[in-house]
ROMAR-763440 format. One record per atom (N, C-alpha, C, O): residue in three letters; x, y, z. Coordinates in steps of 0.001 Angstrom, whole numbers, padded with zeros to 6 digits, always signed. Atoms other than C-alpha are relative to their C-alpha. Layout:
BEGIN
ALAXYZ ...
This chain:
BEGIN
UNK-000491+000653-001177 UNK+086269+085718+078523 UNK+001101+000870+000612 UNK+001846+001244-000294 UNK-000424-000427-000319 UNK+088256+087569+080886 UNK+001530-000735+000686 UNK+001670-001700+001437 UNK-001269+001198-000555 UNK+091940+086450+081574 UNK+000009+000737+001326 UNK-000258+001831+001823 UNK-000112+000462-001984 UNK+092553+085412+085205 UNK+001805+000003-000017 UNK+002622-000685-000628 UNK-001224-000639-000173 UNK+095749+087519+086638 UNK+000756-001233+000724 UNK+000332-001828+001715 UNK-001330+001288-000579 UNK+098946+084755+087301 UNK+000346+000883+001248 UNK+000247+002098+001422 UNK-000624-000822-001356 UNK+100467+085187+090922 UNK+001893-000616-000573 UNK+002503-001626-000923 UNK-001413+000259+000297 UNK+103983+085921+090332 UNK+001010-001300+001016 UNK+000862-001607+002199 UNK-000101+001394-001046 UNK+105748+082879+091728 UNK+001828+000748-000022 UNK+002371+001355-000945 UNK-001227-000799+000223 UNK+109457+084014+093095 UNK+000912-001294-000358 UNK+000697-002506-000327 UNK-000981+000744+000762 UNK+112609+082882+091576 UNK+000728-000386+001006 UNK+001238+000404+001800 UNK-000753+000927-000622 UNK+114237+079948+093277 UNK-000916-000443+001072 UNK-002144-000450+001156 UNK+001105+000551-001389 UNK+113149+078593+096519 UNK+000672+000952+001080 UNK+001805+001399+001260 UNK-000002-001273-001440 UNK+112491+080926+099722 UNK+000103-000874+001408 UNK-000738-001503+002051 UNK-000192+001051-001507 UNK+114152+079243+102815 UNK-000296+001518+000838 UNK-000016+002684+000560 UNK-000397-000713-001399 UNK+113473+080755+106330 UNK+000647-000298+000915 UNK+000686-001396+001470 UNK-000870+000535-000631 UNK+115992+081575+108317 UNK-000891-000524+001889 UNK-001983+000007+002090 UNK+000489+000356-001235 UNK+115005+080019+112246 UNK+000859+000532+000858 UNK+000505+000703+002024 UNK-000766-000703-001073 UNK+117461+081484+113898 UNK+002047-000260-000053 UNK+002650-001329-000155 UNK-001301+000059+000363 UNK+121427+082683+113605 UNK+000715-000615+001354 UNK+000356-000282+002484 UNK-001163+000558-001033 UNK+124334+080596+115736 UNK+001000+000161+000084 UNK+001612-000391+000998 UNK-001508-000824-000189 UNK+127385+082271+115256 UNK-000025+001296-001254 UNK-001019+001609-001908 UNK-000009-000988+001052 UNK+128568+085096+112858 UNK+001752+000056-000166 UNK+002372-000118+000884 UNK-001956-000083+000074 UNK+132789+085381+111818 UNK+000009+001866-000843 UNK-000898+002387-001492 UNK-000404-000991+000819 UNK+134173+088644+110412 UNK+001690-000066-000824 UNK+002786+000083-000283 UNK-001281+000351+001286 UNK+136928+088039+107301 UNK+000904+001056+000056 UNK+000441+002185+000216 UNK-000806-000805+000015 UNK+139892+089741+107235 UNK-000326+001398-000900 UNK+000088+002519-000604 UNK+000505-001538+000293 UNK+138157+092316+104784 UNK-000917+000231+000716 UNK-001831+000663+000015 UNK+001100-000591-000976 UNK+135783+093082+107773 UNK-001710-000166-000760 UNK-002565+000573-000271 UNK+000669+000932+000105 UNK+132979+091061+105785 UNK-000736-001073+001269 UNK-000163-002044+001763 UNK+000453+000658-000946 UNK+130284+089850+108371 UNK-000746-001296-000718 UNK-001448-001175-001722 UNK+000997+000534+000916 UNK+128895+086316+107647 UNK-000282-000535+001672 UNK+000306-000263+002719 UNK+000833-000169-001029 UNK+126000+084622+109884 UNK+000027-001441-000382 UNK-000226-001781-001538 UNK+000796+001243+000366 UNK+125556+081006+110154 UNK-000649-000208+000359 UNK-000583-000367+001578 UNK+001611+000111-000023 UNK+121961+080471+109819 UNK-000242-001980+000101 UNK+000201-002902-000584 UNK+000796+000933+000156 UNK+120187+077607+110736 UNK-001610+000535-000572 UNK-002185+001553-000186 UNK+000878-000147+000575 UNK+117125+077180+108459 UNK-001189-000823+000480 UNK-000927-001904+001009 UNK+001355+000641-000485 UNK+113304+076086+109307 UNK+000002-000931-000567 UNK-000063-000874-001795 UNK+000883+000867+000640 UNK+112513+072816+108896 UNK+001439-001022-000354 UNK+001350-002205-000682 UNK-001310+000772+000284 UNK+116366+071667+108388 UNK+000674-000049+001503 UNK+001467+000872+001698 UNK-000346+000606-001399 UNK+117269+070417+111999 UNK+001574-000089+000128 UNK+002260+000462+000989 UNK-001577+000577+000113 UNK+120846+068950+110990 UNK+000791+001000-000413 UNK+000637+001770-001362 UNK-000928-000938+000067 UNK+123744+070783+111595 UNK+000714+000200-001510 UNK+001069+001314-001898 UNK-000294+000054+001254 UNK+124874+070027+108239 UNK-000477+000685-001210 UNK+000154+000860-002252 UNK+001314-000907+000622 UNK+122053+071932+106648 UNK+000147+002069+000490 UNK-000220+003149+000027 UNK-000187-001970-000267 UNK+123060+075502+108438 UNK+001228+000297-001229 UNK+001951-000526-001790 UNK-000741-000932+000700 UNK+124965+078041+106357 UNK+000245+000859-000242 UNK-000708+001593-000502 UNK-001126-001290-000228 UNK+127476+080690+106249 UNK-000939+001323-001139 UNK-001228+001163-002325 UNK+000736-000770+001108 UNK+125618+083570+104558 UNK+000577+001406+000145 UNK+000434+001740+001321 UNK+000259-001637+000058 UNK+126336+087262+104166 UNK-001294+001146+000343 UNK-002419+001206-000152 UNK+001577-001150-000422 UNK+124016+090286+105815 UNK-000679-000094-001061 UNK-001879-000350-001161 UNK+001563-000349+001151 UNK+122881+090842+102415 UNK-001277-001004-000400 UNK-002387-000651-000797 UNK+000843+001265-000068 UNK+121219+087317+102291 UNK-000904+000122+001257 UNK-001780-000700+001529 UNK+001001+000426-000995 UNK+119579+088019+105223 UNK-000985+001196+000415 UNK-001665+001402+001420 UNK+001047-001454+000008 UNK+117764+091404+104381 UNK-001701-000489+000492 UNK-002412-000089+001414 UNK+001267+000479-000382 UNK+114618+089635+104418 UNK-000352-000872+001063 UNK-001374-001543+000916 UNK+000352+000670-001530 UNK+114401+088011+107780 UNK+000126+001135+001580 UNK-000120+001096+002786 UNK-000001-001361-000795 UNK+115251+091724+108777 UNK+000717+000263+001288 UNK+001154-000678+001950 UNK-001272-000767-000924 UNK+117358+093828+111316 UNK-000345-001211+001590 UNK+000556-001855+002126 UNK+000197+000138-001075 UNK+115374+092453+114425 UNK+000595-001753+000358 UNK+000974-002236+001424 UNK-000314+001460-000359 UNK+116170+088673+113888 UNK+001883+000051+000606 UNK+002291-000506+001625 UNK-001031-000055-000155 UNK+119990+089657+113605 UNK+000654+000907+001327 UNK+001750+000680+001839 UNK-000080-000876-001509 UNK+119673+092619+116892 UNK-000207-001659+001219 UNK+000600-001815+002136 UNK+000254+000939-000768 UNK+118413+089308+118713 UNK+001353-000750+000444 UNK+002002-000878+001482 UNK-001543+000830-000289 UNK+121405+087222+117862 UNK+000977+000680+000886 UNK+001684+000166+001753 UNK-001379-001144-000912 UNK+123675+090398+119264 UNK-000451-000250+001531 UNK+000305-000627+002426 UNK+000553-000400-000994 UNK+121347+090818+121913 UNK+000606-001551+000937 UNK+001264-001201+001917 UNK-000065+001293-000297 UNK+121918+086588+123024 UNK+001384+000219+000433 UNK+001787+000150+001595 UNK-001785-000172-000456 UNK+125925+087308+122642 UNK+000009+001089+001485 UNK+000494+000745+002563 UNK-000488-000664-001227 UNK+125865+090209+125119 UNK-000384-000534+001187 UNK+000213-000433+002259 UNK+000521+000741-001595 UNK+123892+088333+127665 UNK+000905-001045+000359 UNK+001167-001185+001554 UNK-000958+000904-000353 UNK+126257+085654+127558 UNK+001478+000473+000088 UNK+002148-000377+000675 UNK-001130-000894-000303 UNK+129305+087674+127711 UNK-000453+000464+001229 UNK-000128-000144+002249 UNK+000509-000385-001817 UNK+127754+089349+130801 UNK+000395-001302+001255 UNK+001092-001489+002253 UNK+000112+001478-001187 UNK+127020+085883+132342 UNK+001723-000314-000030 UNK+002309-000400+001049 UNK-001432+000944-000368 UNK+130778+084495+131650 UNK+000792+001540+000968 UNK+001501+001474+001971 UNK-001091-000942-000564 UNK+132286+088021+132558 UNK-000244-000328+001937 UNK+000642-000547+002763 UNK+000140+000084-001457 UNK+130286+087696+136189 UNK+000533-001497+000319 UNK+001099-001452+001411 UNK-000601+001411-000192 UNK+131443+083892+136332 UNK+001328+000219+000420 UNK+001735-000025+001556 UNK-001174+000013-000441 UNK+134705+084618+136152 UNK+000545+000952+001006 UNK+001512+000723+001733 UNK-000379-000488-001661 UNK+134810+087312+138787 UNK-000601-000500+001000 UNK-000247-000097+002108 UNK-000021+000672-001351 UNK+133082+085057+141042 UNK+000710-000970-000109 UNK+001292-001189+000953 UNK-001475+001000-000114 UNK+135484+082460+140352 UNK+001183+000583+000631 UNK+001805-000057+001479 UNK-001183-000869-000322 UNK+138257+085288+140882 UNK-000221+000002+001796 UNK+000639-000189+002656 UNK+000472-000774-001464 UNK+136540+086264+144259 UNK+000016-001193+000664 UNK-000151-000978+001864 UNK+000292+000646-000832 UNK+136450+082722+145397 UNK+001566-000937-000210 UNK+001747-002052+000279 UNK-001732+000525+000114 UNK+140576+081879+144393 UNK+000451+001014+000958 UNK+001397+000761+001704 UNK-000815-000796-001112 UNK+141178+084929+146501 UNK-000171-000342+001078 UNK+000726-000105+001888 UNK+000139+000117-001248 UNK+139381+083622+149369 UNK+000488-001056+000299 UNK+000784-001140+001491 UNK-000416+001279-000195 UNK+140582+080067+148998 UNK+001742+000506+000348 UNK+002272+000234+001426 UNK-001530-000412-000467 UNK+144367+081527+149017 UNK-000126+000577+001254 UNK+000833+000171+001910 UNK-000034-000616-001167 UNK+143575+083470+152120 UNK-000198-000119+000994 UNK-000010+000638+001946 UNK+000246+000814-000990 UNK+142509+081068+154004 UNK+001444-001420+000340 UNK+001792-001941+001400 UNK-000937+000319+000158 UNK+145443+079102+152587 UNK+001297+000290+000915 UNK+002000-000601+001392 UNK-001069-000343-000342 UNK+148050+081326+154041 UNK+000101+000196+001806 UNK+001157+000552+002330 
């Protein structure tokens, strides 16, 4: 009888991440990412993780997150110079 090869089963349980919502950097310049996870909805359920925890969801998920911040930095930076541009005109009409 021929033995039938086991599938290695991995150690612990394999969450995926769904997508990162902030990231902090620690006074030792330590980046962590808080991940919300698939399938866990409630804010209560995201968690603070370290890059190295997140090797396997790979560079592009975490370029995304960057990518999200700069667009929104863009958007507030132009906000607030049209805000700027429209206090100058309101004073100038003011005077």
């Amino acid at each position: 009888m021929a033995k039938q090869k086991r599938k290695a089963k991995p150690k612990g349980d394999i969450f995926i991440v769904d997508s990162i919502q902030r990231h902090v950097v620690d006074r030792n310049g330590n980046t962590k990412f808080l991940v919300k996870w698939r399938g866990y909805e409630d804010v209560k359920d995201w968690t603070w993780e370290p890059i190295e925890n997140l090797r396997l969801c790979g560079e592009e998920m975490i370029r995304d997150y960057f990518d999200r911040l700069d667009e929104r930095s863009s958007a507030a930076s132009l906000l607030r110079a049209v805000r700027g541009i429209v206090m100058m005109k309101k004073t100038q009409h003011d005077t």
